[in-house]
Structure formats: structure tokens, C-alpha cells
N, CA, C and O atoms as CSV, one atom per row, in Angstrom:
chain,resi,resn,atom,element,x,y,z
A,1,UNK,N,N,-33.114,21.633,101.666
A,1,UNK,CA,C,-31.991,21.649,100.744
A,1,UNK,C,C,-31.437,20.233,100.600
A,1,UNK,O,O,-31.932,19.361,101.314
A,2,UNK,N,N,-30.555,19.947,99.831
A,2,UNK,CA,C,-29.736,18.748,99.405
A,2,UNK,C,C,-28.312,19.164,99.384
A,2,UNK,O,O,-27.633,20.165,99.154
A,3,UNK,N,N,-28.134,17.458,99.863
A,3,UNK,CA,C,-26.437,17.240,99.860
A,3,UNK,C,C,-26.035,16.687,98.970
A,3,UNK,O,O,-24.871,16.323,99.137
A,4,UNK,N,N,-26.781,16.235,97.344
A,4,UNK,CA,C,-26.750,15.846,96.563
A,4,UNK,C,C,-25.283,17.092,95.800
A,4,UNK,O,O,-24.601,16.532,94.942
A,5,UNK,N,N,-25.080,17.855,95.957
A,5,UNK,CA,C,-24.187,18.664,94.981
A,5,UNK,C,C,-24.318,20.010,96.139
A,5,UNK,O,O,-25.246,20.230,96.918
A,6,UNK,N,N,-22.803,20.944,95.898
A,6,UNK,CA,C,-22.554,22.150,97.019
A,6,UNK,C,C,-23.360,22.968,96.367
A,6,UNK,O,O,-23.300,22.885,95.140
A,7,UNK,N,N,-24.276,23.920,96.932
A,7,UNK,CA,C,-24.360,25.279,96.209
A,7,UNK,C,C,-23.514,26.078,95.820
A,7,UNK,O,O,-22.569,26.316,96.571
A,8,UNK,N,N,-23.584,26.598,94.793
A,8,UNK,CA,C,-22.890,27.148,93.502
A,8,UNK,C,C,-23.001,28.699,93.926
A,8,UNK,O,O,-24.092,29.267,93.874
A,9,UNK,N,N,-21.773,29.396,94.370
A,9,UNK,CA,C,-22.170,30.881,94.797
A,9,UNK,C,C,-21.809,31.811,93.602
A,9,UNK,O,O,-20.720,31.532,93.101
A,10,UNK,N,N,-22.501,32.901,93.005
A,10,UNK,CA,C,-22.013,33.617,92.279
A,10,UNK,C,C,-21.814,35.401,92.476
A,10,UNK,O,O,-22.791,36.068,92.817
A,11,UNK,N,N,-20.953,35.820,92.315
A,11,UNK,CA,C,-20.545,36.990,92.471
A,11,UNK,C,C,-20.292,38.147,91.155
A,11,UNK,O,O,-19.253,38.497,90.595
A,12,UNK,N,N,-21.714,38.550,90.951
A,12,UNK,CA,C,-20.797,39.302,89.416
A,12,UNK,C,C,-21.039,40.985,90.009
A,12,UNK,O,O,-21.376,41.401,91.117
A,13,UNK,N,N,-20.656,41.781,88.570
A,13,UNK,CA,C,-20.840,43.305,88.662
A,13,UNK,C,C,-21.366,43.843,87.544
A,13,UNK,O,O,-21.333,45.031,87.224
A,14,UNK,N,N,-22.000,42.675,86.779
A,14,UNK,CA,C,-22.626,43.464,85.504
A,14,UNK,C,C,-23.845,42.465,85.149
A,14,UNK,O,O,-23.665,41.319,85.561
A,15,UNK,N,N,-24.997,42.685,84.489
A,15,UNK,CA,C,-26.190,41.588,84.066
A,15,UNK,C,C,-25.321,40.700,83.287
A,15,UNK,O,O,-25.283,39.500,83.557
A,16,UNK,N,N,-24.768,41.098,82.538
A,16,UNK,CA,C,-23.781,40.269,81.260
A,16,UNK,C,C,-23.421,39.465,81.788
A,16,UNK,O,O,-24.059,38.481,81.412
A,17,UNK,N,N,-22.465,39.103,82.778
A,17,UNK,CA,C,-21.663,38.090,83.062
A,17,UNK,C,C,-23.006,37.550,84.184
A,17,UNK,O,O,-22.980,36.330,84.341
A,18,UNK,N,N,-23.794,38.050,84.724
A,18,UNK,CA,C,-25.010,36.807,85.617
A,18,UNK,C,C,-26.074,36.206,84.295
A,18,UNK,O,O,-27.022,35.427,84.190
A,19,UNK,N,N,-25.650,36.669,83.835
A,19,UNK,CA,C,-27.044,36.020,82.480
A,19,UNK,C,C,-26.525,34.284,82.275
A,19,UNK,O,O,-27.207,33.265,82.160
A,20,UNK,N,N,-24.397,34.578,82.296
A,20,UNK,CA,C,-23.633,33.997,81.669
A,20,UNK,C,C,-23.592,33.093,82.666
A,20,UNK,O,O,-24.091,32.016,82.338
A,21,UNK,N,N,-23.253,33.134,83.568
A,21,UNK,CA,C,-22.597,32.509,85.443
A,21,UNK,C,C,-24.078,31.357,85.583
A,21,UNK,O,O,-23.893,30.149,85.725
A,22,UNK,N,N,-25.360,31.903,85.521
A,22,UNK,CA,C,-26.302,31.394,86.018
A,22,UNK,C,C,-26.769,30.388,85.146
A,22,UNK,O,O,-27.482,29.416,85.394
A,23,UNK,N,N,-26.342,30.704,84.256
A,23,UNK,CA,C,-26.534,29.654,83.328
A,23,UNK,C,C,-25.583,28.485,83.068
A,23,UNK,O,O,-26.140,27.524,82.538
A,24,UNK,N,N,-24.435,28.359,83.287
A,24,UNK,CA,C,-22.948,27.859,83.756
A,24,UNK,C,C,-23.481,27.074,84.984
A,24,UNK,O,O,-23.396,25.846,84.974
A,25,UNK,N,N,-24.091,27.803,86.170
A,25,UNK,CA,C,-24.600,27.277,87.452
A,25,UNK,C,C,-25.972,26.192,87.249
A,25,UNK,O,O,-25.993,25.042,87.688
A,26,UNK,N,N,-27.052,26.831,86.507
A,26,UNK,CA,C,-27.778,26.142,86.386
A,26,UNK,C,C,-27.860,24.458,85.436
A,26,UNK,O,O,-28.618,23.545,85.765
A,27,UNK,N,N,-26.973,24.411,84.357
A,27,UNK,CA,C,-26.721,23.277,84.064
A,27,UNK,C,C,-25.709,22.620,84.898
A,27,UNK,O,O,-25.722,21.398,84.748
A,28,UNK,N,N,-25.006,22.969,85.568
A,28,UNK,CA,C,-23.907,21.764,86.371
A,28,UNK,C,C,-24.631,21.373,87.278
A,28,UNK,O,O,-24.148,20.383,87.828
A,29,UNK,N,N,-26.062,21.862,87.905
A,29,UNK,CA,C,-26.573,21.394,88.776
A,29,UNK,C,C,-28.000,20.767,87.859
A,29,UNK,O,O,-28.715,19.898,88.357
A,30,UNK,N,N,-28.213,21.229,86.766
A,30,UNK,CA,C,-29.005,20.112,86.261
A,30,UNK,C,C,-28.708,18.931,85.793
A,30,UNK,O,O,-29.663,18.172,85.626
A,31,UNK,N,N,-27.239,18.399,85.424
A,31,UNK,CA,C,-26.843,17.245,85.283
A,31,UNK,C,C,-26.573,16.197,86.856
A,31,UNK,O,O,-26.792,14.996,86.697
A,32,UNK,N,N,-26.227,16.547,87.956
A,32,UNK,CA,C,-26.629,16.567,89.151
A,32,UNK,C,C,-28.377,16.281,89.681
A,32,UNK,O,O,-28.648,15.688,90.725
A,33,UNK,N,N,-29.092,16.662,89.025
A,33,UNK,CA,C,-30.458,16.476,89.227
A,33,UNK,C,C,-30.992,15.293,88.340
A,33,UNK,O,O,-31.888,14.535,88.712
A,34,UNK,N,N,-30.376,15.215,87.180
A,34,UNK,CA,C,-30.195,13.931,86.398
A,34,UNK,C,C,-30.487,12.484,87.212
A,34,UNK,O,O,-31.168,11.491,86.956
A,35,UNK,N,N,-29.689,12.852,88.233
A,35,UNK,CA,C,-29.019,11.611,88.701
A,35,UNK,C,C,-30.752,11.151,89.672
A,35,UNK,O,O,-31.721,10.408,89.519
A,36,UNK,N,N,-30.434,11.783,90.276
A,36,UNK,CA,C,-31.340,11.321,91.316
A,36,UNK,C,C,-33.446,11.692,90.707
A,36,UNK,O,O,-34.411,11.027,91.082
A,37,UNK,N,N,-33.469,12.616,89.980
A,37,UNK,CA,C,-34.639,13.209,89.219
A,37,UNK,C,C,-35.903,13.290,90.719
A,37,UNK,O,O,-37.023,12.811,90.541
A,38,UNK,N,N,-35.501,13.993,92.234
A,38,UNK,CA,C,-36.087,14.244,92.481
A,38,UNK,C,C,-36.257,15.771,93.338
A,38,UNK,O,O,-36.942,16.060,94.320
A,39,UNK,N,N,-35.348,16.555,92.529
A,39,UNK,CA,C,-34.643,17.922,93.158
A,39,UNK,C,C,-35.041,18.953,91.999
A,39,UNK,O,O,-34.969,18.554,90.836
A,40,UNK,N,N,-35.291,19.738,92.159
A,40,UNK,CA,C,-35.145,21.029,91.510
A,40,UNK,C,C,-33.694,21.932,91.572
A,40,UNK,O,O,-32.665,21.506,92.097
A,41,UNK,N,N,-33.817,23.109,91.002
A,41,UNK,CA,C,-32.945,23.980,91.012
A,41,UNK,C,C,-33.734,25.331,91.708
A,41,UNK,O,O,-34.816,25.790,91.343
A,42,UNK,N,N,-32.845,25.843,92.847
A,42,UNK,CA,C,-33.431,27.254,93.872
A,42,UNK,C,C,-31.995,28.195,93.489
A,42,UNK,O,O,-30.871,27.817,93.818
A,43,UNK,N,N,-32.280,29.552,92.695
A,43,UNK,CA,C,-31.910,30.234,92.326
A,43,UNK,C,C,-32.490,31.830,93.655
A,43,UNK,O,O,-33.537,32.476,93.668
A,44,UNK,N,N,-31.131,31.935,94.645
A,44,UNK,CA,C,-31.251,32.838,95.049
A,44,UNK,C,C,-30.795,34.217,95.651
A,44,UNK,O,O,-29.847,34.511,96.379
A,45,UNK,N,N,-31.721,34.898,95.137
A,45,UNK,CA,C,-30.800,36.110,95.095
A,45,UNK,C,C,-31.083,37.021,96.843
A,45,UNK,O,O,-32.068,37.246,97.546
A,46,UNK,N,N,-29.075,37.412,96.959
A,46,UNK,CA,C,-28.917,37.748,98.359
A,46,UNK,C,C,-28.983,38.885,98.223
A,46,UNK,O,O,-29.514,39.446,99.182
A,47,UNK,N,N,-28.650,39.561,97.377
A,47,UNK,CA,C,-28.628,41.240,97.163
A,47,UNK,C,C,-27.952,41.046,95.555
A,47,UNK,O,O,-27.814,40.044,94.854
A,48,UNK,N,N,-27.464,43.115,95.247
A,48,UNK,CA,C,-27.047,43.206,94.227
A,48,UNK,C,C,-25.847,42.328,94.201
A,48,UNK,O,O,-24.882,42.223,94.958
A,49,UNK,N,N,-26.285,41.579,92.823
A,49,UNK,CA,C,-25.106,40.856,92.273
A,49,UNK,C,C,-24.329,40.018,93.124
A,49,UNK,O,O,-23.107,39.869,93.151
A,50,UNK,N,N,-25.410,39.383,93.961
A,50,UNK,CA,C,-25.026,37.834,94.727
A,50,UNK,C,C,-25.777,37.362,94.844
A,50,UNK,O,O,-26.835,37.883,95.197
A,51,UNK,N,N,-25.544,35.436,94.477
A,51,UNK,CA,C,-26.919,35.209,94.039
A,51,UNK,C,C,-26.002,33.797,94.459
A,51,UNK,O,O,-24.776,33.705,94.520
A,52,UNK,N,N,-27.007,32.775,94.715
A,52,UNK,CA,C,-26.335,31.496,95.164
A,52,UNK,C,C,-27.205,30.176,94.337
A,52,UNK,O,O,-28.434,30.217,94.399
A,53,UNK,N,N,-26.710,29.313,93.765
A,53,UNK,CA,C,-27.595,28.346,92.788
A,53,UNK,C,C,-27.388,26.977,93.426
A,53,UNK,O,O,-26.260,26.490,93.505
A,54,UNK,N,N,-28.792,26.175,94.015
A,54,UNK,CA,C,-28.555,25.115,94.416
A,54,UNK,C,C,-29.114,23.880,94.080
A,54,UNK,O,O,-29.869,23.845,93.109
A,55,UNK,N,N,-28.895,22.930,94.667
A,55,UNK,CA,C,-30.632,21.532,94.151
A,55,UNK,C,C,-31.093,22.019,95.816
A,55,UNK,O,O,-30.500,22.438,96.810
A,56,UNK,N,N,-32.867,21.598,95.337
A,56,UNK,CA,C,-33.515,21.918,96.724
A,56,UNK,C,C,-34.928,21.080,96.467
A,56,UNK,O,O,-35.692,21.291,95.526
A,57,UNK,N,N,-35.050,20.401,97.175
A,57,UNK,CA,C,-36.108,19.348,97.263
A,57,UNK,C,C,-37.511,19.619,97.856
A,57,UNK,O,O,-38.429,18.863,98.172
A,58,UNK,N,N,-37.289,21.575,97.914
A,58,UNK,CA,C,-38.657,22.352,97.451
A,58,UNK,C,C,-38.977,22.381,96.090
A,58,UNK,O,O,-39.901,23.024,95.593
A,59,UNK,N,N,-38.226,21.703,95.540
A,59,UNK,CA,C,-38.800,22.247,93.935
A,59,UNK,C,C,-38.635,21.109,93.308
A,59,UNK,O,O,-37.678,20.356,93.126
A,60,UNK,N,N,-40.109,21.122,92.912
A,60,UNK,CA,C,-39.978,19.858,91.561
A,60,UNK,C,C,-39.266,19.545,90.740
A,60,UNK,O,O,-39.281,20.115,89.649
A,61,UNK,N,N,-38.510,18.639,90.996
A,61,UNK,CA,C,-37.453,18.128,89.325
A,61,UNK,C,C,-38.047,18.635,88.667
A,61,UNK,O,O,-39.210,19.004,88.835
A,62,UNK,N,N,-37.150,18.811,87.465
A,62,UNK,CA,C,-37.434,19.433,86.713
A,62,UNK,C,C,-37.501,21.098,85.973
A,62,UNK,O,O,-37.207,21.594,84.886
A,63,UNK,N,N,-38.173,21.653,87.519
A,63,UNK,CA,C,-38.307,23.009,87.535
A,63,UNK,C,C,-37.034,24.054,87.749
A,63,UNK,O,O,-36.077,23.351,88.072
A,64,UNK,N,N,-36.798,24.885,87.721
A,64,UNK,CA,C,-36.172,26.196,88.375
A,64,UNK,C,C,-36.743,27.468,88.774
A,64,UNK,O,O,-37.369,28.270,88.082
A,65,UNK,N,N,-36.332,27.540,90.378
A,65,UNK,CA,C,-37.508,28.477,90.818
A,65,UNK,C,C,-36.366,29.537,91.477
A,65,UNK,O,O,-35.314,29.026,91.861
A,66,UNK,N,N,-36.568,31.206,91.638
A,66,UNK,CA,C,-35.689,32.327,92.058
A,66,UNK,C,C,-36.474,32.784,93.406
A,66,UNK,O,O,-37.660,33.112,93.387
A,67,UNK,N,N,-35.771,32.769,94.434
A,67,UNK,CA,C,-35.967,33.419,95.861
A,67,UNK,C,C,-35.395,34.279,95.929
A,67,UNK,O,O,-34.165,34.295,95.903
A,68,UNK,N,N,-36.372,35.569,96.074
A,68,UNK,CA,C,-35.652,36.731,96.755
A,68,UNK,C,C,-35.358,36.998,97.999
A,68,UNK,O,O,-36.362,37.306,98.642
A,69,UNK,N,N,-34.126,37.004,98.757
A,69,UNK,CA,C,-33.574,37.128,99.584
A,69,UNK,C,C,-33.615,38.149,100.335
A,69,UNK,O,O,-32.897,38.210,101.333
């Protein structure tokens, strides 16, 4: 993982608002990945409707990859 930016925790109760959240999550941490261009984005899900969005230097800049938890 990276200390480049906190992971981004999200908490919803409907697809609607995670479609919305993760996408909210995933660009504030792609401008964050900007910076340095050697981090990805790890999208992962802990259970229903918790899901945590981070930079992780398992994943190729560039990319966004989802772990199931």
C-alpha cells in the first residue's frame, strides 16, 4: 500500500449511491496518482456495502483493480 493519499472508506445502502461514491473515490485518488504516476487504484470490497478505495503499488498506474474481501 501507499502513504501517498489515506484510503477512502465508503459506506452505502443502495448500488445507486456506490456507483456514485466510487466514482467520487476513484478520481480523488486518481489525481493523487497523477502526481507520482507509479500507483494504481485497489478497490476493495469488505462485505455488503463496504468497500474501501486506495493507491496501492500492486497495481499499475494507471489501472484500477477490485479485491474481494
Amino acid at each position: 500500500m501507499s502513504a501517498l493519499a489515506d484510503p477512502i472508506d465508503i459506506h452505502v445502502s443502495s448500488h445507486s449511491v456506490l456507483d456514485e461514491r466510487l466514482e467520487v473515490a476513484v478520481s480523488q485518488l486518481q489525481g493523487v496518482a497523477m502526481l507520482s504516476k507509479s500507483h494504481g487504484i485497489l478497490v476493495t470490497r469488505h462485505g455488503p456495502g463496504h468497500y474501501t478505495a486506495s493507491l496501492s503499488d500492486r497495481v499499475p498506474f494507471g489501472m484500477t483493480r477490485e479485491l474481494l474481501h
